[in-house]
C-alpha positions in Angstrom: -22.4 38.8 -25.8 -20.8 37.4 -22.5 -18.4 38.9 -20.5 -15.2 37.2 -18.9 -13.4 38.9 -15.9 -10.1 37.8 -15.0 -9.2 39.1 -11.7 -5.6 38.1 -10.4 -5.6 37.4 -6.5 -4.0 40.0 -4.6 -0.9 40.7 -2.4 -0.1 37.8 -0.5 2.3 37.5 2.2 5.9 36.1 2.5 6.1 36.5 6.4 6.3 33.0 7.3 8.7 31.2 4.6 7.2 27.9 5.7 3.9 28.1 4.9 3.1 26.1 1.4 2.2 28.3 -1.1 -1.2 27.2 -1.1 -1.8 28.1 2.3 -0.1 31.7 2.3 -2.5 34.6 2.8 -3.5 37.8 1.5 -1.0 40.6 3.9 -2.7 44.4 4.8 -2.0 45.9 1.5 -3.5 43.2 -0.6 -6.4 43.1 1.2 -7.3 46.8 1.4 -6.3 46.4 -2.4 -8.8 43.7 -3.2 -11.8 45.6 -1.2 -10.6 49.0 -3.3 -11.3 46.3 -6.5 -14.5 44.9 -5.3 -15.5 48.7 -4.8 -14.8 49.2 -8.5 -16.4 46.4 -9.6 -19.8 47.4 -8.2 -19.2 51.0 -9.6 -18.9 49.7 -12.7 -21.6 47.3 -12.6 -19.6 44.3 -13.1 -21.7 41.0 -11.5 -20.8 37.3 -12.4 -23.1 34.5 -13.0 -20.3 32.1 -11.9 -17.3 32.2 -10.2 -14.3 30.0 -10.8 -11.8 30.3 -7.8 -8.8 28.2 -7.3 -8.3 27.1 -3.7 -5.4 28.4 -2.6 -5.6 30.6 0.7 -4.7 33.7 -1.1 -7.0 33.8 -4.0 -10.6 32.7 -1.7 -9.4 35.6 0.4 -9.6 37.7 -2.4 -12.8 36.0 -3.6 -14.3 37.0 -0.2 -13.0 40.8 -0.1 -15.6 40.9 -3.1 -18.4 40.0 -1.0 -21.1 40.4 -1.3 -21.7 39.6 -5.1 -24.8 41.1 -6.6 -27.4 38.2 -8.0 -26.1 35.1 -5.8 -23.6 33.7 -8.7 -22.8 30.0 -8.4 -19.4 29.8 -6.7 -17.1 26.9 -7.9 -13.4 26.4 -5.8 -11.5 24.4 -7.8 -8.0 23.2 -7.1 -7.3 22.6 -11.0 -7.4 26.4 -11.3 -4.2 26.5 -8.8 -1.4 27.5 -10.6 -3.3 26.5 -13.5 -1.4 27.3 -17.1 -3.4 29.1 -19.8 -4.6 26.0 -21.6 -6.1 24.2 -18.3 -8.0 27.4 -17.7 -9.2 27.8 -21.1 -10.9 23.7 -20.9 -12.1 25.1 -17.1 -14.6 27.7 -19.5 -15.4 25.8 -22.1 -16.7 23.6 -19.6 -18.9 26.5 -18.3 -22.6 26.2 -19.0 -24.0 28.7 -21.6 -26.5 29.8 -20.0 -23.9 32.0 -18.2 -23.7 35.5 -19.3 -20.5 36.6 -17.0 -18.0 34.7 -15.6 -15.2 35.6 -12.7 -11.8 33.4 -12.5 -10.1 33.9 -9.9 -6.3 33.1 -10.1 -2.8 33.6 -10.3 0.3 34.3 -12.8 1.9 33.2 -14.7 -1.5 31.1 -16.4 -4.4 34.4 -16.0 -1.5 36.7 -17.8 -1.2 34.5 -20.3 -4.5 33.4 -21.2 -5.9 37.1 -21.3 -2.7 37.6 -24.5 -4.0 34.4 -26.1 -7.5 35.2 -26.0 -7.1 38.8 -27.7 -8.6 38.9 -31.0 -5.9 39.1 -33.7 -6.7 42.4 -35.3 -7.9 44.3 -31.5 -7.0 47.9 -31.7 -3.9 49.4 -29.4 -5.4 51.0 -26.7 -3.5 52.1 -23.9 -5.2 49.3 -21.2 -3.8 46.5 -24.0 -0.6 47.8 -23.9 -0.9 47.7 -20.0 -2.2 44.0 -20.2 0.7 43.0 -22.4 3.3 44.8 -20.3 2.1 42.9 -16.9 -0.3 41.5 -15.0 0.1 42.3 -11.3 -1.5 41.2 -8.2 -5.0 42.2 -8.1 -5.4 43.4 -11.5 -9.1 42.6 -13.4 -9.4 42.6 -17.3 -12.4 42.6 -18.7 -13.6 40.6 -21.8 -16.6 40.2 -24.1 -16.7 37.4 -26.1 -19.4 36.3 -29.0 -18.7 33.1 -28.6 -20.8 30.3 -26.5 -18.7 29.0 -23.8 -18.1 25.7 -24.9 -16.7 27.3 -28.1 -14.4 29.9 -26.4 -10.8 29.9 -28.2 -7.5 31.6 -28.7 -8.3 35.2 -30.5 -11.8 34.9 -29.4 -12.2 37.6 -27.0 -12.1 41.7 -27.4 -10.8 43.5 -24.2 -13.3 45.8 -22.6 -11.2 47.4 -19.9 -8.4 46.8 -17.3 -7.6 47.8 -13.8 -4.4 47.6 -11.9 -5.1 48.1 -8.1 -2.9 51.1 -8.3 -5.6 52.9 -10.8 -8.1 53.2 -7.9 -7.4 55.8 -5.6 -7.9 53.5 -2.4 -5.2 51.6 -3.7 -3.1 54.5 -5.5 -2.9 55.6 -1.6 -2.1 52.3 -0.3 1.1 51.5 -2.2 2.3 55.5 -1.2 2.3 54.4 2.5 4.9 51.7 1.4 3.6 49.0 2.9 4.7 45.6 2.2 
């Protein structure tokens, strides 16, 4: 079995509208958010092989709140994965080498929302964290997938969902967004 995680970057700032959107940053809140997930992550013994960031500003600062990653995975920043729609980031894992066990993308919404709901299996039970994925997908949010399948062979309906985590289900978090900051 391998295991795909889909993390979503985290809470990025708006302060200066003109800033590209490639170059705007994680604010306070998204990165205490992203080290509350990267805590998580290690609780639950979740370590990646490979990691597929896109390069915008927000999502490597996300990438390195996660720091440091258990086993030295190879680390690939790739500017396809920017804004990237579900289909773009499927051909980005195919192209992932089999000999990976787990892989990390890193990236944004719409595209990661949508290829978590395209690679559910058909007949995957309701659960309460599907229900969750296929309501939203917010900032910082990490799904967890195991998948039969080699990489190369990786397809709509070819994925089970293990587990997902909204920033707000981690008590780090859960306090953060009570302060109501930005």
């Amino acid at each position: 079995m391998r295991q795909l995680l889909l993390l979503r970057h985290a809470k990025s700032s708006w302060d200066d509208p003109a800033l590209p959107d490639h170059a705007r940053p994680l604010n306070a809140r998204g990165r205490r958010a992203a080290q509350a997930m990267a805590a998580e992550m290690q609780r639950l013994g979740l370590s990646p092989d490979v990691v597929l960031v896109s390069s915008a500003r927000r999502t490597l600062q996300t990438m390195e709140a996660l720091h440091p990653f258990e086993g030295s995975p190879i680390v690939n920043v790739m500017d396809g994965l920017y804004l990237a729609p579900w289909r773009g980031m499927l051909e980005t894992l195919n192209a992932v080498p089999d000999t990976a066990r787990s892989v990390l993308v890193i990236g944004h919404n719409p595209g990661l929302h949508e290829l978590a709901l395209e690679l559910l299996t058909p007949d995957h039970p309701q659960t309460r964290a599907l229900g969750r994925l296929r309501e939203a997908y917010p900032t910082g949010s990490l799904a967890e997938f195991s998948l039969a399948a080699p990489w190369h062979g990786l397809s709509p309906g070819g994925a089970r969902l293990v587990r997902y985590v909204v920033p707000r289900d981690l008590p780090e978090a859960a306090a953060l967004a009570n302060e109501g900051e930005g």
